[in-house]
BAMI-495182 format. One record per residue (C-alpha): residue in one letter; x, y, z. Coordinates in steps of 0.02 Angstrom, whole numbers, plus 50000, padded with zeros to 5 digits. Each point is the difference from the previous one (the first is absolute). Layout:
+---------+-------+-------+-------+
| residuo |    c1 |    c2 |    c3 |
+---------+-------+-------+-------+
|       A |     X |     Y |     Z |
...
+---------+-------+-------+-------+
END
This chain:
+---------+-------+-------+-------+
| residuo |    c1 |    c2 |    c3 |
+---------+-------+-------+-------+
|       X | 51117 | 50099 | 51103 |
|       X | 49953 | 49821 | 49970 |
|       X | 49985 | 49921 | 49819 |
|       X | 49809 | 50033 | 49954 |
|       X | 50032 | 50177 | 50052 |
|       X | 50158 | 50013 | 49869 |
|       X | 49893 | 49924 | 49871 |
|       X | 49876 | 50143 | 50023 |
|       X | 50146 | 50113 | 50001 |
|       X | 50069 | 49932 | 49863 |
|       X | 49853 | 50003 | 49893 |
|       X | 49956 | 50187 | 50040 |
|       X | 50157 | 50019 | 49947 |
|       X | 49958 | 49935 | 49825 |
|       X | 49872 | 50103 | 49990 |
|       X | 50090 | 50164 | 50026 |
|       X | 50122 | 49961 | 49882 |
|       X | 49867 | 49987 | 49892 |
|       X | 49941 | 50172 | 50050 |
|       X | 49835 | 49925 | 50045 |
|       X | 49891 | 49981 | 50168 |
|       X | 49935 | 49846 | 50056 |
|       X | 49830 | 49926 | 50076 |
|       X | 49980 | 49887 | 50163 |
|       X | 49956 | 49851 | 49864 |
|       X | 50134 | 50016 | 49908 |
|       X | 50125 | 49990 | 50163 |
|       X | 49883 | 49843 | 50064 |
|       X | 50018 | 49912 | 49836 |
|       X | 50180 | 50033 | 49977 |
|       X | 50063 | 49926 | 50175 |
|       X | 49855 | 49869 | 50033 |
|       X | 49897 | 50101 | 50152 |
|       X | 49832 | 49934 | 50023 |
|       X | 49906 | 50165 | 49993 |
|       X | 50061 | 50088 | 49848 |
|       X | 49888 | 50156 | 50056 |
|       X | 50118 | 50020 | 50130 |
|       X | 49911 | 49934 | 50169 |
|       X | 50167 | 49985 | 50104 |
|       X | 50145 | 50088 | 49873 |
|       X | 50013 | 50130 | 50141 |
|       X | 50116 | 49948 | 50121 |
|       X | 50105 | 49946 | 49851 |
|       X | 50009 | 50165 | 49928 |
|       X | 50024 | 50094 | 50156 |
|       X | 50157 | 49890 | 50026 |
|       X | 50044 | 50024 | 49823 |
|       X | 49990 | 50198 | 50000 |
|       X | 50092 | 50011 | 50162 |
|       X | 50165 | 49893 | 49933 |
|       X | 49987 | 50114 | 49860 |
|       X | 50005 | 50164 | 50109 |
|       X | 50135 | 49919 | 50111 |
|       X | 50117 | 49989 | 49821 |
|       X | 49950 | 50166 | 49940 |
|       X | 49910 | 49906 | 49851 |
|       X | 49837 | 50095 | 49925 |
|       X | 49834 | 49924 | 50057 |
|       X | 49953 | 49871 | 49895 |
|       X | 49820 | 49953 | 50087 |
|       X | 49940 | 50163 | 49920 |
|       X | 49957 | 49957 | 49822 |
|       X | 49879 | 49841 | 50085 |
|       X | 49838 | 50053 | 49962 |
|       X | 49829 | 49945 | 49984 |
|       X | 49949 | 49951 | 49824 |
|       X | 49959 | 50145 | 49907 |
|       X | 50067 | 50130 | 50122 |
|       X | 50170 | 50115 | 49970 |
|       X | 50039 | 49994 | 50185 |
|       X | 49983 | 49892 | 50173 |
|       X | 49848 | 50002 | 50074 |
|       X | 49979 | 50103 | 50179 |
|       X | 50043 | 49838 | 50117 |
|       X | 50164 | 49961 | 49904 |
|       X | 50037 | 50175 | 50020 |
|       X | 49980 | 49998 | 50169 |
|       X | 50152 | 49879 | 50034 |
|       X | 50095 | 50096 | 49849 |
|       X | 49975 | 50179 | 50117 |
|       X | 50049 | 49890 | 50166 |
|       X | 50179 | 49947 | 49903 |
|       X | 50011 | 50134 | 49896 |
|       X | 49927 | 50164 | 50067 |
|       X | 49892 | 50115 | 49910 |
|       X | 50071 | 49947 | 49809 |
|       X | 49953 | 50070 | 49832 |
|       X | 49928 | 49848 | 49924 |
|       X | 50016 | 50038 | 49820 |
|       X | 50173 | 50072 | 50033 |
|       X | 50047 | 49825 | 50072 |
|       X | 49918 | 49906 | 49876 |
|       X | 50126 | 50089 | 49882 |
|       X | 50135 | 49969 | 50096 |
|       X | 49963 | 49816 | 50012 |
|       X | 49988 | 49996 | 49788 |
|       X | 50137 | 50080 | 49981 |
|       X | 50117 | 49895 | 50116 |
|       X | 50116 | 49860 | 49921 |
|       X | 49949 | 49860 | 50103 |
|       X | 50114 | 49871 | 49884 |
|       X | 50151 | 50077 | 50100 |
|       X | 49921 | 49937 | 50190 |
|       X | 50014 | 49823 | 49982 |
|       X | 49882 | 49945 | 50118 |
|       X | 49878 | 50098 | 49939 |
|       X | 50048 | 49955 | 49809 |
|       X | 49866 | 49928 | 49914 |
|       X | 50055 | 49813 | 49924 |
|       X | 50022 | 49973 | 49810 |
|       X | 49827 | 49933 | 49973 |
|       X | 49900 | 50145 | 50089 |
|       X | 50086 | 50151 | 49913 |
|       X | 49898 | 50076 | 49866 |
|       X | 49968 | 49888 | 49836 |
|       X | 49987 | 50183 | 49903 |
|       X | 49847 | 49940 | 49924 |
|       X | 49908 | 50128 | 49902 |
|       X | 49802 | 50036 | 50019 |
|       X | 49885 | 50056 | 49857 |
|       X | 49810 | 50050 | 50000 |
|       X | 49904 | 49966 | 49845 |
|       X | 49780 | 49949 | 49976 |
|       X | 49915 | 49855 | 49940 |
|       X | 49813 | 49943 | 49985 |
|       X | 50013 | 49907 | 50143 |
|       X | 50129 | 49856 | 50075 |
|       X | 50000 | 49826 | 49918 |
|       X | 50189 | 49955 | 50004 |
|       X | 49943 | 49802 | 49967 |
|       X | 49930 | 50056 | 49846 |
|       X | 50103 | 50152 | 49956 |
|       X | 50196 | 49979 | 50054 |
|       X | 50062 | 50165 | 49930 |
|       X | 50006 | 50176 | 49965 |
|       X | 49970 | 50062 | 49810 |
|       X | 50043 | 50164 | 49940 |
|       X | 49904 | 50110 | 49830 |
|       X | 50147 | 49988 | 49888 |
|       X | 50214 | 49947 | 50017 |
|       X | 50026 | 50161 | 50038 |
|       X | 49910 | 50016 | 50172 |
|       X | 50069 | 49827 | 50044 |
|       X | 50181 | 50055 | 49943 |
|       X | 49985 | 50128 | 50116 |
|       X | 49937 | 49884 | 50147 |
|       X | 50132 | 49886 | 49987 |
|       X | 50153 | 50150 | 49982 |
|       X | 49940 | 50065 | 50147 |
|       X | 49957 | 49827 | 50118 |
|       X | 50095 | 49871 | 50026 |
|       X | 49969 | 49812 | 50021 |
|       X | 49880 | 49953 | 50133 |
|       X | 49931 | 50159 | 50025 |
|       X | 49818 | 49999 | 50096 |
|       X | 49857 | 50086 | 49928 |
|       X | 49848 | 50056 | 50111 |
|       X | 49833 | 49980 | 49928 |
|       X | 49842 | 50118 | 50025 |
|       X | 49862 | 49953 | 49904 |
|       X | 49944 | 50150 | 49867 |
|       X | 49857 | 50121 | 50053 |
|       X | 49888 | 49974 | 49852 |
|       X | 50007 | 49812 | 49978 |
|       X | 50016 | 49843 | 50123 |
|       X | 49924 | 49927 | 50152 |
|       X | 49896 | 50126 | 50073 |
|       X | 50091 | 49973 | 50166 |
|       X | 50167 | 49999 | 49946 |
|       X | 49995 | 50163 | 49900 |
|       X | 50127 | 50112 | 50044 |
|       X | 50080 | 49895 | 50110 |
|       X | 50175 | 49925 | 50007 |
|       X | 49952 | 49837 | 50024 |
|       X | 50166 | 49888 | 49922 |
|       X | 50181 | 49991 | 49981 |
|       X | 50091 | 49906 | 49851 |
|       X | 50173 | 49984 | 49977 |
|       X | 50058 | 50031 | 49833 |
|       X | 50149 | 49895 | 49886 |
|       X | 50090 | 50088 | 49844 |
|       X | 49934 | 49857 | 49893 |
|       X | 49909 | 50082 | 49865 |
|       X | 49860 | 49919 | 49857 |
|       X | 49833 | 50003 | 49933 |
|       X | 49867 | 50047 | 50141 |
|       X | 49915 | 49813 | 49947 |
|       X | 50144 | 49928 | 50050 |
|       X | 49959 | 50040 | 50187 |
|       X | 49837 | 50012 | 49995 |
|       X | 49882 | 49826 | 50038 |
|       X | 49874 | 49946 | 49853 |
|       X | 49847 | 50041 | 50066 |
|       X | 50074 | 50158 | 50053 |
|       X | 50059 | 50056 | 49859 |
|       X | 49831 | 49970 | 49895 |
|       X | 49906 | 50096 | 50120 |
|       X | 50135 | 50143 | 49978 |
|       X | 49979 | 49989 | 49827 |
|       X | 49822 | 50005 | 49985 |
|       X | 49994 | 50165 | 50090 |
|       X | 50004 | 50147 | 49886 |
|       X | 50077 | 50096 | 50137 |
|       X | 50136 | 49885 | 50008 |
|       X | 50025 | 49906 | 49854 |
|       X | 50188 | 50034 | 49918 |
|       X | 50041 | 50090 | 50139 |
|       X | 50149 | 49965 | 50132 |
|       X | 50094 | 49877 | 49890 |
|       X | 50173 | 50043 | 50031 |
|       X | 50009 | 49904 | 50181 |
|       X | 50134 | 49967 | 50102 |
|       X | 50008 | 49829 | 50117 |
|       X | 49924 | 49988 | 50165 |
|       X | 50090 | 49883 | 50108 |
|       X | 49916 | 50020 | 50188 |
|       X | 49864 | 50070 | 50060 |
|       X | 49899 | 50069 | 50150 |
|       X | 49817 | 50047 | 50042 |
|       X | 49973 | 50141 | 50152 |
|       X | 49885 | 49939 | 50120 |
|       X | 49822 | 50098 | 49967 |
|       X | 50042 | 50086 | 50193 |
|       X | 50122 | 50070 | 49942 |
|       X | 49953 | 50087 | 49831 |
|       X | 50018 | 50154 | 49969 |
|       X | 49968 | 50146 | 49905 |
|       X | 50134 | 50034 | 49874 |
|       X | 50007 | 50180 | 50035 |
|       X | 50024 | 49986 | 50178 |
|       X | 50098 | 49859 | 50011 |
|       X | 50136 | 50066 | 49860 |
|       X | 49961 | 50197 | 49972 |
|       X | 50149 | 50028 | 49942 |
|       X | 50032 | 49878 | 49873 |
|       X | 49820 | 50024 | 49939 |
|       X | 49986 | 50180 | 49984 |
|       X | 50159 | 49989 | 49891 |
|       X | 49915 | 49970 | 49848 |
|       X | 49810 | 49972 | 49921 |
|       X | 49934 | 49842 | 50042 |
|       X | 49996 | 49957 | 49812 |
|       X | 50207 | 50016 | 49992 |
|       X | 50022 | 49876 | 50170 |
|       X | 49879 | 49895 | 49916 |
|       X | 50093 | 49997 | 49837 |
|       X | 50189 | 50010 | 50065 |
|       X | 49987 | 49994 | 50194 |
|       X | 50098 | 50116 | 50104 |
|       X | 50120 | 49969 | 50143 |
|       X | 49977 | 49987 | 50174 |
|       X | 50123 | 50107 | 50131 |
|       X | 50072 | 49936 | 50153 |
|       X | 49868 | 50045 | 50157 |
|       X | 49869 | 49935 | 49851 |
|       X | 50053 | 49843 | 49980 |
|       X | 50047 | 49977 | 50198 |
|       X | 49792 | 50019 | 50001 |
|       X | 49972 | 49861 | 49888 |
|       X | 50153 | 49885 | 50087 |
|       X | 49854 | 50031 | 50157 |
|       X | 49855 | 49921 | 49915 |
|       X | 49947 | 49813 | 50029 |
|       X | 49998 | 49896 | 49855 |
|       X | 50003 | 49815 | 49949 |
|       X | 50098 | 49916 | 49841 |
|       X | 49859 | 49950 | 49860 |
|       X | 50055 | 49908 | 49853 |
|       X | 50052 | 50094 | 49801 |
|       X | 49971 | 49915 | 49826 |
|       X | 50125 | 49884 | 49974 |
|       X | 50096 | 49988 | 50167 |
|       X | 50060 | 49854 | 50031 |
|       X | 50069 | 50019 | 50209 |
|       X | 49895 | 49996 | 50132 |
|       X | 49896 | 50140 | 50104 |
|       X | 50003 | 50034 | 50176 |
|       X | 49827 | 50045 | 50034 |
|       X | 50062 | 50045 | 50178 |
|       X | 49929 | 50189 | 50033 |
|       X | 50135 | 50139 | 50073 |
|       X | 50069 | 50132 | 49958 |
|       X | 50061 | 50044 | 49817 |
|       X | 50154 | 50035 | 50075 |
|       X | 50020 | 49823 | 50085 |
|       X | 49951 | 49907 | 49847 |
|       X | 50147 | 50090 | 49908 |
|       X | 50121 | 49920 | 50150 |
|       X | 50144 | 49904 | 49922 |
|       X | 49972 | 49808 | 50016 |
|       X | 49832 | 49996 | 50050 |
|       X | 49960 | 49832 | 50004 |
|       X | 49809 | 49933 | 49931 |
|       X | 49915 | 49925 | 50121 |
|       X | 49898 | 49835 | 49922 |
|       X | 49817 | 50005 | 49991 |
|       X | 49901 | 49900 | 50116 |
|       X | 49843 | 50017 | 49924 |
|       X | 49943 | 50063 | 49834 |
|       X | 49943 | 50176 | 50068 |
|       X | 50144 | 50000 | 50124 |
|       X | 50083 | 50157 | 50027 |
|       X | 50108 | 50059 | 50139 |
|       X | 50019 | 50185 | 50083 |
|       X | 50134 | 50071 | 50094 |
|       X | 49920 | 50033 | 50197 |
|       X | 49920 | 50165 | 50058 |
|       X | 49840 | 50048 | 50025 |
|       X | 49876 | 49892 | 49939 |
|       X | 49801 | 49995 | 49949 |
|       X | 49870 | 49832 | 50020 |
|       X | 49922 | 49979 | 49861 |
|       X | 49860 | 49875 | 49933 |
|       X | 49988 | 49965 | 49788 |
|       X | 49834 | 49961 | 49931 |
|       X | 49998 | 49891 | 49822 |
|       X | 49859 | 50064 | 49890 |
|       X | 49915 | 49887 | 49856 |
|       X | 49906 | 49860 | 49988 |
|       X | 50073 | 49908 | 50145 |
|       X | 49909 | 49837 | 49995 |
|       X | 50051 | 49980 | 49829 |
|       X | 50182 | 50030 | 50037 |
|       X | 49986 | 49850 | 50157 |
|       X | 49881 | 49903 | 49889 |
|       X | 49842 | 49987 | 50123 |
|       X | 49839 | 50037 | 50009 |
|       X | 49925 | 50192 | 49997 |
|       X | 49891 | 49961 | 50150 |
|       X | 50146 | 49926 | 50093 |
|       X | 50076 | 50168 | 49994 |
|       X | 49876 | 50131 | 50014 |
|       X | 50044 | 50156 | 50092 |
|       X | 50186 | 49944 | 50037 |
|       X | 50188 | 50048 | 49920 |
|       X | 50157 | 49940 | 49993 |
|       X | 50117 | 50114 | 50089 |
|       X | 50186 | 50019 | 50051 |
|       X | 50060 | 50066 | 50167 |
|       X | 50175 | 50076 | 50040 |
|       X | 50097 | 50135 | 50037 |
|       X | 50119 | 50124 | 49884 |
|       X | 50069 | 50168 | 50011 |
|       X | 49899 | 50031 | 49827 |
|       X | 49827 | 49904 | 49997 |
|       X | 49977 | 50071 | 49811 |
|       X | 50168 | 49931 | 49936 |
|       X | 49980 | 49829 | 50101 |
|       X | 49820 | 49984 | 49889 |
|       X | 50085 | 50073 | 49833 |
|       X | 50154 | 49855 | 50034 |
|       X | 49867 | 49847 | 50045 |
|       X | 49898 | 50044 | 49831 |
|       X | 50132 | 50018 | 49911 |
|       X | 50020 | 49802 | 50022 |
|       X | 49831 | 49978 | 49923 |
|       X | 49967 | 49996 | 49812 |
|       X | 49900 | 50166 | 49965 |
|       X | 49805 | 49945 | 49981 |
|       X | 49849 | 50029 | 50112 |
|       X | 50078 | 49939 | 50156 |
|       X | 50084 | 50149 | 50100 |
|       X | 50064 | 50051 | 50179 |
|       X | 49930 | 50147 | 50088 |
|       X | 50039 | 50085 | 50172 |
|       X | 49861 | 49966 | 50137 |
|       X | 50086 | 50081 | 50144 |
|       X | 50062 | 50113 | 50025 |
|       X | 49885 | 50110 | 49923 |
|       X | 50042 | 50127 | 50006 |
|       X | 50197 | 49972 | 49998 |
|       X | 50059 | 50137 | 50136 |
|       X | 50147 | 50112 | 49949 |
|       X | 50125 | 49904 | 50120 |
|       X | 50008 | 49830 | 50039 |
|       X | 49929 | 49977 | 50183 |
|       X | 50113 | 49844 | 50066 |
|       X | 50181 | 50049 | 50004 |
|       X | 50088 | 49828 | 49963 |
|       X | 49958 | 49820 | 49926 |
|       X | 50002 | 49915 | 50174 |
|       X | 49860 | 50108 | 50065 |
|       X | 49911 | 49952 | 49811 |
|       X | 50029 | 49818 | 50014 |
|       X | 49904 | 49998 | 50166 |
|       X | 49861 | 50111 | 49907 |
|       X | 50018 | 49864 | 49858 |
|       X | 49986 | 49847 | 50105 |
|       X | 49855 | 50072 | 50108 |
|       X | 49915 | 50026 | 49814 |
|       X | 50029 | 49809 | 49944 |
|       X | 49954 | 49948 | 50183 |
|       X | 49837 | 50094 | 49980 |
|       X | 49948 | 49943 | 49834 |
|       X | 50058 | 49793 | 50058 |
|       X | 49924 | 50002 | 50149 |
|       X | 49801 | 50104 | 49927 |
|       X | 50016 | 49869 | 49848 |
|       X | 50069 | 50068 | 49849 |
|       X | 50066 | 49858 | 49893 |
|       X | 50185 | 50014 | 49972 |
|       X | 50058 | 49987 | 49829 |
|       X | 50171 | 49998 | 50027 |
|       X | 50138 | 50115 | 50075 |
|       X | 49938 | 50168 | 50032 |
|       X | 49838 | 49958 | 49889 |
|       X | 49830 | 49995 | 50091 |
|       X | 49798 | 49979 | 49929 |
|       X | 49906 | 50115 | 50126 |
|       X | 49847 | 50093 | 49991 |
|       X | 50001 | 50177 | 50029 |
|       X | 49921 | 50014 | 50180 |
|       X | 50158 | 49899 | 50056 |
|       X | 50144 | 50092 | 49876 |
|       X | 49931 | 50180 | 50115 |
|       X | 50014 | 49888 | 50172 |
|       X | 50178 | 49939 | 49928 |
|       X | 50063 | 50176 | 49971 |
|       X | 49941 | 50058 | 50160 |
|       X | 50098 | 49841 | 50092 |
|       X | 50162 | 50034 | 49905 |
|       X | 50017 | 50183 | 50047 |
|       X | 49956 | 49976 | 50182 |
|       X | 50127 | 49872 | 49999 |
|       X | 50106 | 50113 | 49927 |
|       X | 49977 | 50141 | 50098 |
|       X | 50017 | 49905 | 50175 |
|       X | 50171 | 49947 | 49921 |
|       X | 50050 | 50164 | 49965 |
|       X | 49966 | 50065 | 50165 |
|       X | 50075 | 49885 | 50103 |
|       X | 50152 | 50004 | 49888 |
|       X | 50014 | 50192 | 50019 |
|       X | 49967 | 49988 | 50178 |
|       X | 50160 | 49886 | 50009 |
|       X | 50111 | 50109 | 49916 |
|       X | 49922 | 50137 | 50136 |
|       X | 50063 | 49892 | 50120 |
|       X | 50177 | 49969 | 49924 |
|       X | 50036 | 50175 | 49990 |
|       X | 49946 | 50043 | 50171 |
|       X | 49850 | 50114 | 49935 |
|       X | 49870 | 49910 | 50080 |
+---------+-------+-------+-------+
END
């Protein structure tokens, strides 16, 4: 075994200890591989499962799963039979949880990847504003005694958004993570000015929630990946009425919270912190990595993404747009300023630009794609930087007027031929780079 295919080991490892499977991301993130759904893991995990057979050790490879699945999908299980035979695959699941991988050392996870013990809660708000509201507030001392007897310090709290009030398209959904302090006061201490006025003018809110406790972090889901707060935790949420989770929130168990580890966030700012954020989108789990350094921002709007699969996308600004470059009406007519790039989540790229704007009438909408597919159609950021260049190429060379980095004035006849230029960029990329690895492998 060489050294990447010990770190995978050794991070599986981790996760069994943990009594928890794993995805494909979360083993790219962890050692660095450049295709985090798990384009090329195979040979490595083939070689891994056989050293483990040859030492009589249970199969670790088993509890690698596709996000949102209990077991491997058919092709891994292919090489698992071809090592393995015909194996029970929940029975060696359990025998890989149940294992005390601390007593192999080369398999040992390291100090810094063993379990932080961090305890997960589920509770509802009106919606997620962290900037403006950087805590969690309880009815009366006794429901927040009770919280902070049974949490400790640092605990995370998943958000869903209440059925009866909040964004239409967030209700329901879990849509936000905070993580909690035991620093305890008045709800207004937490809570930003304008924030709490509008609280307090509500009669459906006003005196309510004031026994808070601190936010000090905080993370918004990507919109791809919200869910349904019944699906995504059944169990926690059939454990009580919504009204009590609301009131006191109710704990998460451990294959719950492994779901929520899955999900792709990015860091957005709470009242009152004082660090900084690192917008950079991964996985919940990954952002939670000790000494994870913050990466500086380029640009105001900047914000970074760990690599996988990727969508194009193009932003549209709506408002009065010859008032906000100061020229004529007629110089404008029938064209928009627009953005063009790539992300893994076109909706949480927008939501990060605007929220570098001052609210008012000027906004960011998606153009394309429209509609978003369910999976992202390019499978890394070097096939979507060729789909991005062939996009500003387009626009440069049919006479948009650049406004500055990825910023563009075009009319709409040319933002349709500038989408169509970027995918079949794209697209030709992708297929000559999967007809290379056909090659590689002797497939082709």
């Amino acid at each position: 075994m060489d050294a990447l295919q010990f770190a995978i080991a050794r991070f599986l490892a981790g996760k069994a200890l943990q009594k928890r499977r794993t995805t494909y991301q979360q083993v790219g993130e962890a050692v660095g591989w450049s295709h985090p759904t798990g384009r090329g893991l195979g040979r490595n995990l083939e070689v891994i499962l056989h050293k483990l057979a040859d030492r009589g050790l249970p199969p670790l490879t088993t509890i690698l799963v596709k996000k949102g699945e209990l077991y491997p999908a058919d092709d891994a299980m292919a090489y698992i039979r071809g090592a393995l035979g015909a194996i029970n695959i929940e029975a060696a699941q359990r025998e890989v949880f149940a294992f005390d991988w601390a007593s192999v050392p080369e398999f040992a996870p390291t100090a810094d990847t063993l379990p932080d013990e961090r305890q997960l809660w589920l509770t509802s708000f009106w919606g997620f504003d962290p900037a403006g509201w950087g805590c969690i507030g309880f009815a009366n001392e006794a429901r927040r005694n009770r919280y902070l007897t049974n949490s400790k310090p640092g605990t995370l709290v998943a958000i869903y958004v209440t059925k009866g009030k909040g964004p239409d398209n967030m209700r329901g959904k879990v849509v936000g993570v905070l993580e909690i302090s035991h620093e305890t006061g008045h709800a207004r201490e937490f809570i930003s000015g304008d924030r709490w006025a509008e609280k307090e003018r509500d009669s459906d809110s006003r005196g309510k929630w004031l026994y808070a406790v601190k936010a000090t972090r905080a993370w918004r889901i990507i919109p791809e990946d919200w869910r349904q707060v019944e699906d995504l935790f059944p169990q926690a949420y059939g454990s009580s009425n919504p009204e009590f989770i609301g009131a006191s929130g109710v704990s998460l168990s451990i294959d719950e919270a492994a779901k929520l580890y899955e999900l792709d966030v990015y860091e957005v700012p709470v009242y009152g912190q004082t660090s900084p954020v690192d917008p950079t989108i991964q996985t919940l789990e990954f952002a939670l990595s000790p000494s994870r350094a913050v990466r500086p921002a380029s640009q105001p709007y900047w914000v970074g993404e760990t690599d996988g699969p990727k969508h194009l996308y193009i932003l549209r600004l709506t408002g009065n747009i010859a008032a906000y470059l100061g020229r004529g009406t007629d110089e404008l007519a029938d064209k928009y300023i627009i953005k063009v790039g790539f992300s893994k989540s076109p909706q949480a790229r927008r939501d990060q630009i605007q929220s570098a704007y001052p609210k008012g009438a000027f906004n960011w909408k998606i153009f394309k794609p429209s509609p978003q597919p369910d999976t992202a159609p390019y499978a890394n950021a070097d096939i979507a930087i060729a789909g991005e260049d062939a996009m500003k190429k387009r626009l440069v060379e049919d006479g948009a007027e650049v406004l500055g980095g990825e910023f563009f004035l075009a009319d709409e006849s040319l933002m349709h031929r500038t989408w169509a230029a970027g995918n079949n960029a794209a697209r030709a990329t992708q297929e000559k780079a999967t007809s290379q690895l056909t090659q590689q492998n002797g497939l082709g």
